[in-house]
NUKEKE-959148 format. One line per 3 residues: number of its first residue (from 1); their letters; for each residue z, y, x of C-alpha. Coordinates in steps of 0.02 Angstrom, whole numbers, plus 50000, padded with zeros to 5 digits. Each point is the difference from the previous one (the first is absolute). Layout:
REM NUKEKE-959148
NUM = a = Z/Y/X ~ ...
REM end
This chain:
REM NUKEKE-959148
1 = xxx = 49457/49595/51211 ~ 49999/49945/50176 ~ 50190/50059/50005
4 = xxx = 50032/49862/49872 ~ 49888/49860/50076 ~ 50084/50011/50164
7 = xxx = 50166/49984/49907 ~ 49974/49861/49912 ~ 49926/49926/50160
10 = xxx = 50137/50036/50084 ~ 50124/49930/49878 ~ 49901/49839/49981
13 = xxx = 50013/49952/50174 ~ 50195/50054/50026 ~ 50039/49888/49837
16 = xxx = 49906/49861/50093 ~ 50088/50049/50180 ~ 50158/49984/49903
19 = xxx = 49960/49849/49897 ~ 49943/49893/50140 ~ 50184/50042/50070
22 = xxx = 50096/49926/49846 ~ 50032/49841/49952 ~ 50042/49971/49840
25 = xxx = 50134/49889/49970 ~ 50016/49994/49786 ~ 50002/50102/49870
28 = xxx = 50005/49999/49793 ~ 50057/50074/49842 ~ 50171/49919/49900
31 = xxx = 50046/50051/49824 ~ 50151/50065/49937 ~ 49982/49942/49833
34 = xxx = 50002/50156/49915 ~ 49811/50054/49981 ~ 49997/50072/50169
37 = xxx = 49961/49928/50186 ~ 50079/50018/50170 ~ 49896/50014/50152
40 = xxx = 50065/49910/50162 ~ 49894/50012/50169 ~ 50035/49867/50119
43 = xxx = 49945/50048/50189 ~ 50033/49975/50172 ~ 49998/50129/50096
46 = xxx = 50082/50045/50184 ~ 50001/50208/49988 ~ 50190/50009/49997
49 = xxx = 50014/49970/49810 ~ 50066/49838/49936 ~ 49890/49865/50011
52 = xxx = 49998/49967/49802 ~ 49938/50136/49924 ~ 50017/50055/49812
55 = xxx = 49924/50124/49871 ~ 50172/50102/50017 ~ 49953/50026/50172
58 = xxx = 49863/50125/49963 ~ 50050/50182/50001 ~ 49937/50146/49924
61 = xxx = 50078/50166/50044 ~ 49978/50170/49920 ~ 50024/50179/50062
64 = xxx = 50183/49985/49958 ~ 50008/49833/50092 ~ 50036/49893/49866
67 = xxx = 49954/49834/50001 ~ 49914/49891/49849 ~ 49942/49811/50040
70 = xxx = 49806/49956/49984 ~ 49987/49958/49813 ~ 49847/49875/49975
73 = xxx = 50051/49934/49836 ~ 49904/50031/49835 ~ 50082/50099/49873
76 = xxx = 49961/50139/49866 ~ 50047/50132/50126 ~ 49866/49938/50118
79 = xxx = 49870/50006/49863 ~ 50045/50177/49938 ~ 49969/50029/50189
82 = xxx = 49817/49936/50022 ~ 49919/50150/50009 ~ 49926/50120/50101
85 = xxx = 50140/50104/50033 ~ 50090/49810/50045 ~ 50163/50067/49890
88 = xxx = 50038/50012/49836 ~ 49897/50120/49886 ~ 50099/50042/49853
91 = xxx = 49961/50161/49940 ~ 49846/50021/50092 ~ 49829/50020/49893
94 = xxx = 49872/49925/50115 ~ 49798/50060/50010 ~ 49863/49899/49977
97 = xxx = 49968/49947/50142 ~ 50101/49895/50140 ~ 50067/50134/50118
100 = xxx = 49989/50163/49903 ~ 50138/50091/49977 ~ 50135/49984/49868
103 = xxx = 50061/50114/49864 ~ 50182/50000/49990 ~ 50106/49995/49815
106 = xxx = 50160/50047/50088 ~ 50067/50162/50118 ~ 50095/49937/50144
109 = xxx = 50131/50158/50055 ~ 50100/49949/50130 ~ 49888/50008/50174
112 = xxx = 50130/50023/50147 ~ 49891/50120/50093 ~ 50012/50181/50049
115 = xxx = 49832/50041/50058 ~ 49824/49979/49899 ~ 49866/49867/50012
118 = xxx = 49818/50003/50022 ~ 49949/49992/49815 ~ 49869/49883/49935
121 = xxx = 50114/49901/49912 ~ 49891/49899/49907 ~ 49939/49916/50158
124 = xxx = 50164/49968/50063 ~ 50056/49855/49906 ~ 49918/49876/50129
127 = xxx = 50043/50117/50147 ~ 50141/49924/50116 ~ 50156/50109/49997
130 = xxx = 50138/50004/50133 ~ 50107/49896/49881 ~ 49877/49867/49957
133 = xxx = 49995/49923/50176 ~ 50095/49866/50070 ~ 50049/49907/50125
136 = xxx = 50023/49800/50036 ~ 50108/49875/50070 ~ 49940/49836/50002
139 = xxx = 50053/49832/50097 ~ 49811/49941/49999 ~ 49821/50094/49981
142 = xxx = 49971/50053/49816 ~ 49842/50047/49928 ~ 49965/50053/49811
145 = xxx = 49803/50030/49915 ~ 49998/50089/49837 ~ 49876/49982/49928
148 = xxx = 49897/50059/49843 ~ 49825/50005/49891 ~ 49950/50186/49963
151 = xxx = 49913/50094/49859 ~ 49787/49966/50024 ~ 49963/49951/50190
154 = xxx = 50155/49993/50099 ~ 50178/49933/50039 ~ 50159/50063/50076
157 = xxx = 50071/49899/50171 ~ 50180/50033/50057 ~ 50020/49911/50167
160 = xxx = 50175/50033/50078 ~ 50084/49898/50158 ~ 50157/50021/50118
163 = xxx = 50087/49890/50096 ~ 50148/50016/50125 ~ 49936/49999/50213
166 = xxx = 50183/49976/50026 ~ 50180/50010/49886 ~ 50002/50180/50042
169 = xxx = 49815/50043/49965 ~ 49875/50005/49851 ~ 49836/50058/49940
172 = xxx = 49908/49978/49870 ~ 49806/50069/49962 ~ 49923/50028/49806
175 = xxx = 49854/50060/49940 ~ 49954/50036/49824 ~ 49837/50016/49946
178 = xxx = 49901/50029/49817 ~ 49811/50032/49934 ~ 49950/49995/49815
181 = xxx = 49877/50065/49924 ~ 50045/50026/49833 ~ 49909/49999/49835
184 = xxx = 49970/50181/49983 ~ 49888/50109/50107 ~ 50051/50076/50149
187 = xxx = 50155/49916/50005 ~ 50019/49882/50150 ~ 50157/49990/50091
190 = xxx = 50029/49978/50184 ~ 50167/50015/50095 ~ 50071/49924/50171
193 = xxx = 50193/49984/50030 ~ 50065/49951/50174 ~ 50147/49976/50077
196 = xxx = 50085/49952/50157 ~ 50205/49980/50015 ~ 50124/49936/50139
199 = xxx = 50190/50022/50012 ~ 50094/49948/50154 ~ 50193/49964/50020
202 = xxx = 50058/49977/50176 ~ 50113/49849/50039 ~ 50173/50074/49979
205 = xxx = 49955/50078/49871 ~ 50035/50194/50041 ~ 49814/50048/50008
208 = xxx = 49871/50003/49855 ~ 49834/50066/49995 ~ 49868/49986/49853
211 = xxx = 49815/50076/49978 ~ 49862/50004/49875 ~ 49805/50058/49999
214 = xxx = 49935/50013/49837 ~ 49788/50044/49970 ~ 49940/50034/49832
217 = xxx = 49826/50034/49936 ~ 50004/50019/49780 ~ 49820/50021/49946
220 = xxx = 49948/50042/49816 ~ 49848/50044/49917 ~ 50027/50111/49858
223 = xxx = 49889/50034/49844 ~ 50119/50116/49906 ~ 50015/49849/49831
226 = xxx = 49887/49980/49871 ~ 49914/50153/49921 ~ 50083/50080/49849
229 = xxx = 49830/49949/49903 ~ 50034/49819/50044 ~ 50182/49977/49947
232 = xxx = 49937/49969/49816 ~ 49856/49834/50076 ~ 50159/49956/50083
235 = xxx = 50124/49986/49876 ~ 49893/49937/49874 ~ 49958/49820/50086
238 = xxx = 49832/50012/49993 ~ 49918/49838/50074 ~ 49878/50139/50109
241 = xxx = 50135/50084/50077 ~ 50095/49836/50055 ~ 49905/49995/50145
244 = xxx = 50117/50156/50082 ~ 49858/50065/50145 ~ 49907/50054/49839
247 = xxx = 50119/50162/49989 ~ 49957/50126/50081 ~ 50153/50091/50108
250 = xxx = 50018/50173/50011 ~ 49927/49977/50190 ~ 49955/49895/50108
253 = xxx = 50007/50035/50182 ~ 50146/50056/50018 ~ 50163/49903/50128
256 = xxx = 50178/50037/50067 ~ 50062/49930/50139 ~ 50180/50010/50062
259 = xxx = 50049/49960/50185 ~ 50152/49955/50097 ~ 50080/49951/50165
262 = xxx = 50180/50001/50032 ~ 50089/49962/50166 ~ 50206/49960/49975
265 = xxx = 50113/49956/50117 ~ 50197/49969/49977 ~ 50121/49962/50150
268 = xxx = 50194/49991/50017 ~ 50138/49957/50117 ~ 50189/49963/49996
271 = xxx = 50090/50091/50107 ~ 50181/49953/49910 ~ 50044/49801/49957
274 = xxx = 50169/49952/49960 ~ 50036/49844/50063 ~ 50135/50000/49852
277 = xxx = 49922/49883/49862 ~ 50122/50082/49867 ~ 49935/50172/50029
280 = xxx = 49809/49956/50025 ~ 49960/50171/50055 ~ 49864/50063/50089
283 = xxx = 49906/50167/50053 ~ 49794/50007/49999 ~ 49909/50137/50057
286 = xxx = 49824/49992/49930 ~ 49828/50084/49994 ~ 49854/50003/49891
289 = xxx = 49810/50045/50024 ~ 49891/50014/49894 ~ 49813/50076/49978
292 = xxx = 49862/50002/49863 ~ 49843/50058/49995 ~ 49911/49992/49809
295 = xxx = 49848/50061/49946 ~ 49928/50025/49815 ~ 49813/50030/49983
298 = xxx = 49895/50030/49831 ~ 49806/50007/50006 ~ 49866/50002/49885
301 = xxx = 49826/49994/50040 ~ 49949/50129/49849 ~ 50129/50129/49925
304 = xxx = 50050/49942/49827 ~ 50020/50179/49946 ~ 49962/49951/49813
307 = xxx = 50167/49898/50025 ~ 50111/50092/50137 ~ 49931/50192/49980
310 = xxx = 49919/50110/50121 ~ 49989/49932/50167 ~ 49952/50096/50178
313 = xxx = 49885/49866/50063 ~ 49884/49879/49928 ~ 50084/49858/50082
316 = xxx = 50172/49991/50001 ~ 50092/49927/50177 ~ 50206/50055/49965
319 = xxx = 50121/49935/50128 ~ 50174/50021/50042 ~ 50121/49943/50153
322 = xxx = 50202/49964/50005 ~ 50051/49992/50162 ~ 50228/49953/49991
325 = xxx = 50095/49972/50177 ~ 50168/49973/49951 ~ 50137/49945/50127
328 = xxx = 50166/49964/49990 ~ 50184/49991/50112 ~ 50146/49928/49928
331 = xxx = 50169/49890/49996 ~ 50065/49866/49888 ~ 50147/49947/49999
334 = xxx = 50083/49834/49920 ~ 50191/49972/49977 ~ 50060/49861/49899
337 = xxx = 50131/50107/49909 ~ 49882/50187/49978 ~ 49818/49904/49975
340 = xxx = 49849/50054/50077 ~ 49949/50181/50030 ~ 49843/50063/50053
343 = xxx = 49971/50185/50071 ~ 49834/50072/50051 ~ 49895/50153/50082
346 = xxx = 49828/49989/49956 ~ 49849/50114/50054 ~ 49845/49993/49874
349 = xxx = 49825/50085/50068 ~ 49869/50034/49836 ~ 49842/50021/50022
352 = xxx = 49877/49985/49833 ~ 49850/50100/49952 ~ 49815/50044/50011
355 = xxx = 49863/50051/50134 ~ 49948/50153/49902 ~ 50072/50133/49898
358 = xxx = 49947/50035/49845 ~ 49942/50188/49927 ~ 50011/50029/49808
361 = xxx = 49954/50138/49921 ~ 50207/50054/49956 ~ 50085/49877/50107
364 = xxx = 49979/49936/50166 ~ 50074/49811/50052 ~ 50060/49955/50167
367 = xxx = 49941/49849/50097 ~ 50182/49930/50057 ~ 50183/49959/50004
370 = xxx = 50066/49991/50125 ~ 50194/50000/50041 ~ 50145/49922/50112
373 = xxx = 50166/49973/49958 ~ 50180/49909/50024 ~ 50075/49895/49887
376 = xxx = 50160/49903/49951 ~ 50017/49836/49955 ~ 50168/49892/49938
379 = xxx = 50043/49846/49937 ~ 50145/49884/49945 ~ 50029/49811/49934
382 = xxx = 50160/49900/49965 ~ 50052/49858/49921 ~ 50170/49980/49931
385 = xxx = 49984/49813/49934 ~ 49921/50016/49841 ~ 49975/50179/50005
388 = xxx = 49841/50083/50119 ~ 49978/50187/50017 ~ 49835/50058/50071
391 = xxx = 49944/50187/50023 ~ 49889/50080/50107 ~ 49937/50191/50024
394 = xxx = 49880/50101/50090 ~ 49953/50196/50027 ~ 49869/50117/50076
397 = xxx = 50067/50133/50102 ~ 49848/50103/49958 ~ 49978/50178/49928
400 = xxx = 49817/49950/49937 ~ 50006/49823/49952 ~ 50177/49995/49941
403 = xxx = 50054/49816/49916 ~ 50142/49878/49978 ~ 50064/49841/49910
406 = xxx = 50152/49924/49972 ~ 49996/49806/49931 ~ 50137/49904/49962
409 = xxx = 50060/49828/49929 ~ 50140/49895/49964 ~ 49986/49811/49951
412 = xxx = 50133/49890/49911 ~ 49969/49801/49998 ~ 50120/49954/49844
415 = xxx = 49956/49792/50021 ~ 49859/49905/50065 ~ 49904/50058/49837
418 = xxx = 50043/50176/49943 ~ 49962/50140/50142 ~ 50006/50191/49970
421 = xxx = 49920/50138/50083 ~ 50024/50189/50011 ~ 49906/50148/50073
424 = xxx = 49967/50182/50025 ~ 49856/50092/50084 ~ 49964/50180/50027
427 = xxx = 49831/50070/50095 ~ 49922/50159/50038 ~ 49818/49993/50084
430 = xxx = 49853/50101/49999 ~ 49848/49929/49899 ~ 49863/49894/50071
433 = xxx = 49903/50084/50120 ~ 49844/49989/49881 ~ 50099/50110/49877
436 = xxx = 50017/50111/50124 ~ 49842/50023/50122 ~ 49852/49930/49895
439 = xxx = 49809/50030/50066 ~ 49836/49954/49933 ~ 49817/50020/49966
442 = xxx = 50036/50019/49823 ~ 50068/50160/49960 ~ 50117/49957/49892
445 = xxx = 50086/49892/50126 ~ 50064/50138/50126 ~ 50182/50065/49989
448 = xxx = 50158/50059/50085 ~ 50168/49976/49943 ~ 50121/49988/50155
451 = xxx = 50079/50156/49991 ~ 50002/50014/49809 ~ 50069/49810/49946
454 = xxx = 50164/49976/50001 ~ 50100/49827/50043 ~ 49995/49862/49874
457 = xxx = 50171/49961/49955 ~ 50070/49824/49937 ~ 50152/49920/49957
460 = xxx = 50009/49843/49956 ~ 50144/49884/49924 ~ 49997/49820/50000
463 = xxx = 50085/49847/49920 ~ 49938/49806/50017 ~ 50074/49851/49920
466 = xxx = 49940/49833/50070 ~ 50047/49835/49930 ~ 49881/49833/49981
469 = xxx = 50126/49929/49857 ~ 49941/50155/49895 ~ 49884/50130/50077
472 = xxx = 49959/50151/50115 ~ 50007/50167/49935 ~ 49962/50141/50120
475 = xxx = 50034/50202/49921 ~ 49932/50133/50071 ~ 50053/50172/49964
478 = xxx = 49894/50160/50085 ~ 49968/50160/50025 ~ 49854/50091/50062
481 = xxx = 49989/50193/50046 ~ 49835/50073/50058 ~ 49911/49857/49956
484 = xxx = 49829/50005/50067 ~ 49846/49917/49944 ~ 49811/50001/49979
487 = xxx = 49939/50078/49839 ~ 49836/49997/49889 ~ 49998/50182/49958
490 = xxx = 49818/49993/49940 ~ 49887/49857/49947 ~ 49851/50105/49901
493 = xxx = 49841/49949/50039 ~ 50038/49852/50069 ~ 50072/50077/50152
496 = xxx = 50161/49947/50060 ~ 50128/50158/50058 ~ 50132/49912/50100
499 = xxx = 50128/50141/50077 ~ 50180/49948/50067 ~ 50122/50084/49920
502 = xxx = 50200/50010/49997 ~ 50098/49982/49861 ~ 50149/50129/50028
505 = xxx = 50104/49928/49844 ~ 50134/49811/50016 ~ 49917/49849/49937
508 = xxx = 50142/49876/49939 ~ 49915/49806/50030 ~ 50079/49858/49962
511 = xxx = 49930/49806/50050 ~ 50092/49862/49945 ~ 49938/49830/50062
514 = xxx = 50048/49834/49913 ~ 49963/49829/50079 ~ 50053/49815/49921
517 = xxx = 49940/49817/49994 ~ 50028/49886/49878 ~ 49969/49804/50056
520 = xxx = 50011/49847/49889 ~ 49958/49840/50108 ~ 49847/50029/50090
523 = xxx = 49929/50179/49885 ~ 50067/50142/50048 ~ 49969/50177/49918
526 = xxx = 50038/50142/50136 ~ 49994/50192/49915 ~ 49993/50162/50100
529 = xxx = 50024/50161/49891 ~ 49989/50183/50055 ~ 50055/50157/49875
532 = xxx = 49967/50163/50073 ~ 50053/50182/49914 ~ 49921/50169/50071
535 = xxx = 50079/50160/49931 ~ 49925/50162/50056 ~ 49929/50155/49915
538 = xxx = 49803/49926/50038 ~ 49925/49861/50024 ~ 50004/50007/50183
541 = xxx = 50040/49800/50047 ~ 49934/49875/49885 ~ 50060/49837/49992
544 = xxx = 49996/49846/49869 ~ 50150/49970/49894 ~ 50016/49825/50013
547 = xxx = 49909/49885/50143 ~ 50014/49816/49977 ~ 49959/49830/50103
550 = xxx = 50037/49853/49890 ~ 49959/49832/50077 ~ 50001/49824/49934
553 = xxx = 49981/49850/50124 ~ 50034/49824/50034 ~ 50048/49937/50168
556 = xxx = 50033/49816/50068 ~ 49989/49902/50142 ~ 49874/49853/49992
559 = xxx = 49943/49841/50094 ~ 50152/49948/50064 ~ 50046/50176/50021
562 = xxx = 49847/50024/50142 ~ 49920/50156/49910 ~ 50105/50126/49900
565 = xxx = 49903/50055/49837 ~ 49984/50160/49902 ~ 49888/50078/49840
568 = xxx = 50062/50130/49890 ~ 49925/50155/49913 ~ 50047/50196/50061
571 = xxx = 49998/50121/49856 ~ 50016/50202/50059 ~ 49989/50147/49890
574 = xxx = 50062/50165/49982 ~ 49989/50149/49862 ~ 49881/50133/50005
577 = xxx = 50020/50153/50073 ~ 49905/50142/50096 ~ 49962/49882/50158
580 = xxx = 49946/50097/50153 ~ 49839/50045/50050 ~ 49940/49934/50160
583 = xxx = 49894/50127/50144 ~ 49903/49930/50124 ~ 49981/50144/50087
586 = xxx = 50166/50009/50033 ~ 50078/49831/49984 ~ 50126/50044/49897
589 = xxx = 50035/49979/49811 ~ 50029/50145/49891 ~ 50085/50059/49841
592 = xxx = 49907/50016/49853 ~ 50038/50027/49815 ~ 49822/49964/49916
595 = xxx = 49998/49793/49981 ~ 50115/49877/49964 ~ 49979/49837/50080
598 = xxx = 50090/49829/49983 ~ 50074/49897/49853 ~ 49891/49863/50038
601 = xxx = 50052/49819/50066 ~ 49950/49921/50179 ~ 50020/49804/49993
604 = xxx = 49964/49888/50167 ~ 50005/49825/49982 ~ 50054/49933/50172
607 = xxx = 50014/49799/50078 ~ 50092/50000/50176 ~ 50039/49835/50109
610 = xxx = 50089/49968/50178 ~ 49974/49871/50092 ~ 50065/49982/50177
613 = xxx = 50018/50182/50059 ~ 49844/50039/49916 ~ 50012/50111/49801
616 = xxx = 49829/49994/49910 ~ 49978/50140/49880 ~ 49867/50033/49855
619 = xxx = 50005/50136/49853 ~ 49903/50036/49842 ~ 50023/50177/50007
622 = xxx = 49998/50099/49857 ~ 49924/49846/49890 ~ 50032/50113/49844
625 = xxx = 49884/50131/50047 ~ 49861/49940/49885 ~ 50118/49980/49836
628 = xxx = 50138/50140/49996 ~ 49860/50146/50032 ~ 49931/50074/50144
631 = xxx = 50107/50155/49971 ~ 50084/49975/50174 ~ 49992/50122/50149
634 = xxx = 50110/50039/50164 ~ 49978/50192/49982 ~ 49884/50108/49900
637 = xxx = 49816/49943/50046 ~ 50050/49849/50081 ~ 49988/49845/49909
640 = xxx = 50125/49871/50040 ~ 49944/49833/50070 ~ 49911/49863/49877
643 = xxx = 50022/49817/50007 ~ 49994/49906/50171 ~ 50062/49844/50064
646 = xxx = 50054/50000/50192 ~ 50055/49887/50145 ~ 50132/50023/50122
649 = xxx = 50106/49900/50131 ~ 50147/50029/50108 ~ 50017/49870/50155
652 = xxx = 50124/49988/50101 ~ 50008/49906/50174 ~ 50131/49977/50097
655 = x = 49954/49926/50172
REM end
């Protein structure tokens, strides 16, 4: 708490420093006629960028260094991105409450990585990856609050800002933050994200250096869902069971709390410039550092033994630490004729375990892994006018954690409209550590598997079609060997068995993903569509067979085109199927073949406005709660959430 007071301190007073330093010169919003604005930002300033400065002017940059301009207009994109994640959540089931996890209705295959990750994935989804930071360029100071109403006592506040000290330097400071209650017991979320970037590119533009610090703090109390008694007072509508902190959970002091810092820091030189502007070619050497220390932590005040098994304690206090150094040496070299290759040594140091070991009666579990090893990295782009081939590749030289990937693309831009897209990927990796090394004051919830799991194998083939005359379609064609997952081997008594387990037979999956929008005048209908197809022996990855996101909306530009208007009505659905089960214990969601969820429709009724760099946004979520049946749930236990109506802003200043 006092870590987030003196930030927002701190940030207060540095957008005041800056703002008493900026004079603001003009600024406005003109129409293009078509439904849709363009932003302009008029400003002197004197840091070396020109002294008119427009929207175009503001940079974002991702890992890869690509560049998109800051988008501040209002569109159905930006709605389907008003969330908590802040980006589009198709195929993603969400909890009840604002800030719990999400239950996902697709597989995604393709991960280019050759070494496992923590686990805990169903506290990840608002956990800051490598790839989801980025860095600015702006001509003038930019700040950006996010911000929006919560289920029962609370809100969520995204305050970012960067701005340039010089041409050459930029940082920029965010913190996200989130508390809501929630209508259920023992349910309250709580989670912190903060982060701090900079990039610097000298003068003559042969030296560039760029740095992040991420800290993240994901708090969630758990209750285990609804009793199995209560799914019947649920269902039914019964006025007495509206009121949802009637149900009793299945506990009610129970929490899980994942941690995270991570330090990252990029530099590279050129030692080789042509001077020759035909042959633009150049030589970087560069090196990357990068270090992350997580932590995931269950605890329970009383063992739910009725509901997890036997347990060793009466209280139950389970935590495990990842600690990943990761370094990296390499060249990369551009050529206007060959492209751009990139070569790489890279040293990884693993360090992820327990404080104790644990003694069973016919099995005794370590406390750590812990292993050091090379690696090789590659990498290679070119464009040959209309045509772009991308690939990239990466191995462990490593007897014990052995893993490698191979991804690669090609891209063909017919005309302005039609674009085509190709791909391949093939991985090997280890399973998440938590498959591997698992401890616990539940029995249940101790196991082994390092030496006895083998690699999970994908390949993946890939095909994309993308034209705004007629529509995106995006195939994907896999297939998974050792596929490893989280099982319900038991459920009698009311006690969940949850074991990992490795499927040692191929699963065949295919996804194919249809998007297109239909506008007549100011309406517009936009349709997203996903069939998926498992084949395999059991019923090992379950996934709907048809996911769909139809929305219909009216947009127009009123009062002398000053505020850009929008209403329209989302409908979602998708067929039933065995959804997974979700355990709190371990964060993770689980395969299970006992209940069918889903075939029921989710309608929000949504009214957005801009005005000025300021969009206004407020939903009637799931107004059809009360009329379709309250046969809706997010995983087995866990009812879905019921009607609410929320408030949200994003505002924009530009000093």
């Amino acid at each position: 708490m006092l870590f987030r007071i003196l930030f927002i301190i701190f940030f207060c007073c540095l957008t005041k420093v800056v703002n008493s330093q900026t004079k603001i010169s003009g600024g406005g919003i003109s129409g293009n006629g078509n439904g849709q604005e363009k932003d302009s930002t008029l400003l002197n300033r004197s840091n070396g960028f020109n002294k008119v400065a427009s929207i175009d002017m503001y940079l974002i940059y991702n890992d890869k260094v690509d560049s998109v301009q800051v988008d501040t207009t209002l569109s159905i994109a930006k709605e389907y991105k008003f969330n908590y994640l802040q980006r589009d959540n198709f195929g993603l089931m969400q909890f009840a409450n604002f800030g719990q996890t999400y239950n996902s209705l697709f597989y995604n295959v393709n991960e280019n990585s050759s070494v496992p990750k923590l686990g805990a994935r169903a506290r990840h989804f608002n956990y800051f990856e490598h790839e989801d930071i980025k860095y600015y360029e702006v001509p003038t100071p930019w700040t950006r609050l996010t911000y929006k109403t919560a289920v029962e006592q609370g809100q969520m506040l995204d305050a970012f800002f960067t701005v340039n000290l010089s041409r050459q330097l930029n940082f920029s400071l965010a913190y996200k933050g989130l508390r809501s209650l929630g209508n259920y017991q023992n349910a309250l979320t709580s989670s912190g994200n903060f982060r701090f970037t900079s990039n610097y590119n000298s003068k003559n533009k042969r030296y560039k250096a760029r740095g992040y610090v991420v800290a993240q703090d994901l708090l969630n109390q758990e209750n285990g869902g609804i009793k199995n008694d209560d799914l019947e007072n649920f269902t039914s509508g019964d006025k007495e069971f509206l009121d949802r902190s009637v149900f009793d959970p299945n506990f009610e002091d129970a929490e899980n709390t994942l941690k995270g810092n991570r330090y990252y820091f990029e530099q590279s030189y050129n030692i080789i410039r042509s001077a020759d502007s035909i042959s633009k070619q150049s030589v970087h050497v560069f090196n990357k550092l990068s270090f992350e220390n997580k932590s995931y932590q269950y605890s329970q005040t009383t063992a739910a033994s009725d509901y997890f098994g036997d347990a060793f304690n009466t209280s139950i206090n389970d935590k495990v630490k990842l600690q990943n150094f990761k370094t990296s040496l390499g060249l990369n070299y551009s050529n206007k004729t060959i492209g751009d290759v990139m070569f790489a040594f890279n040293y990884n140091k693993i360090n992820y375990g327990y404080n104790s070991v644990v003694l069973l009666l016919d099995e005794n579990i370590p406390n750590r892994i812990n292993t050091n090893f090379l690696g090789l990295e590659t990498a290679y782009s070119k464009t040959f006018n209309k045509l772009k081939l991308s690939g990239s590749a990466g191995l462990n030289i490593s007897d014990e954690f052995l893993g490698s990937y191979i991804d690669g693309s090609i891209g063909l831009s017919i005309n302005n409209d039609f674009n085509f897209i190709g791909g391949i990927s093939i991985s090997s990796r280890l399973a998440n550590y938590n498959y591997l090394l698992y401890q616990s004051d539940y029995v249940n919830y101790n196991w082994y598997n390092l030496e006895s799991y083998s690699n999970v194998n994908s390949q993946q083939i890939k095909f994309g079609v993308y034209s705004k005359k007629y529509l995106n379609a995006i195939l994907e064609i896999s297939n998974i060997d050792n596929y490893t997952f989280f099982n319900l081997e038991d459920s009698s008594d009311d006690i969940n068995i949850i074991r990992p387990k490795q499927y040692n037979e191929p699963i065949k999956y295919l996804k194919l993903k249809l998007e297109k929008e239909f506008k007549v005048g100011n309406f517009a209908l936009d349709n997203t569509i996903m069939y998926q197809n498992v084949v395999s022996d059991e019923d090992v990855l379950n996934v709907p067979t048809f996911i769909t996101r139809n929305t219909l909306y009216y947009s127009n530009q009123l009062f002398k085109k000053s505020m850009t208007f929008q209403t329209g009505v989302i409908f979602n659905y998708f067929t039933k199927y065995n959804m997974n089960g979700y355990d709190p214990l371990l964060a993770e969601f689980y395969t299970q073949n006992e209940t069918e969820i889903g075939g029921f429709p989710r309608l929000d009724f949504f009214i957005n406005a801009k005005v000025r760099q300021t969009r206004i946004y407020l939903k009637a979520e799931h107004f059809n709660s009360s009329f379709t049946g309250y046969n809706y749930f997010s995983a087995p236990n866990h009812p879905y959430r019921d009607f609410i109506v929320r408030f949200g802003l994003v505002w924009d200043f530009f000093l």
